[in-house]
C-alpha positions in Angstrom: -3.5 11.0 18.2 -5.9 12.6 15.3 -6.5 9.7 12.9 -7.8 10.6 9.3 -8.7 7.9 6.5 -8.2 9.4 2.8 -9.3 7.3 0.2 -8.9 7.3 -3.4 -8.6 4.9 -6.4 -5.7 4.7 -8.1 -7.1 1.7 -10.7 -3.6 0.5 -11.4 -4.5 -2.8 -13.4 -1.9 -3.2 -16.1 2.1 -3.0 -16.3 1.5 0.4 -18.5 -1.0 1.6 -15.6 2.2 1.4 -13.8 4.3 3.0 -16.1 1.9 5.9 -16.3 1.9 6.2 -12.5 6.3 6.1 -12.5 6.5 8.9 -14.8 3.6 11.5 -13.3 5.9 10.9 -9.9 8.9 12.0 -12.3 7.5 14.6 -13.9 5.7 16.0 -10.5 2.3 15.7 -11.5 2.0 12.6 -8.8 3.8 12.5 -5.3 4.6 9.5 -3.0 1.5 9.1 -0.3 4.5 8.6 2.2 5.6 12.2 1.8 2.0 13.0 2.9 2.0 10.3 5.8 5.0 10.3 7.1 5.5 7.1 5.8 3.2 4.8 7.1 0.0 4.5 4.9 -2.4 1.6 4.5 -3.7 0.1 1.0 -7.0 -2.1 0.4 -5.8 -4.3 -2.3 -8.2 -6.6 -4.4 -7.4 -9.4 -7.0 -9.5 -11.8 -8.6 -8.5 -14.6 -6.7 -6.7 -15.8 -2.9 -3.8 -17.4 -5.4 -3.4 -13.7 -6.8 -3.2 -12.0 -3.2 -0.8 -14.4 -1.6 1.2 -14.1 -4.1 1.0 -10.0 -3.9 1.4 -10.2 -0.3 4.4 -12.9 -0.2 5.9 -9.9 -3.0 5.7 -6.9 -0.8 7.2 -9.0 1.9 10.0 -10.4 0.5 10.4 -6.3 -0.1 10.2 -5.9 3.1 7.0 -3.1 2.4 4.9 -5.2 5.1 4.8 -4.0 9.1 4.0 -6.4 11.1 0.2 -6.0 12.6 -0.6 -5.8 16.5 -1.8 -8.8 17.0 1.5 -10.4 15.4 3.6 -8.2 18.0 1.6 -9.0 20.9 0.1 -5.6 20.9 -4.0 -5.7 21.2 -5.9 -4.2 18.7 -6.4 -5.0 14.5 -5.0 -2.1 13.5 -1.2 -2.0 12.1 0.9 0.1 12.6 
């Protein structure tokens, strides 16, 4: 399986970074990543504290955006998949 790793910095910080974001994908300047990946994609997130990523992390899993890693499944490795 060819594996590639893009990387790029999308420096969403603010509710109107967000906004900005929503309405290049609706004008077609932006695309999804997913349509590139075929869904599955991986993103480093940072925050200025734990508290902050918990509380992200506990949000994209309540919306169900989360896949459970290999080592959770039973499945060596550290990747997820």
């Amino acid at each position: 399986m060819l594996q590639e790793n893009i990387r790029h910095t999308m420096n969403i910080r603010t509710r109107h970074d967000v906004k900005k974001f929503l309405e290049g994908l609706s004008t077609g300047s932006s695309s999804l990543l997913k349509n590139v990946t075929g869904g599955y994609h991986y993103h480093t997130i940072e925050a200025e504290s734990e508290e902050i990523l918990d509380d992200i992390q506990n949000g994209l899993a309540e919306k169900g955006f989360l896949m459970q890693s290999r080592r959770q499944s039973g499945i060596s490795g550290t990747d997820a998949f």
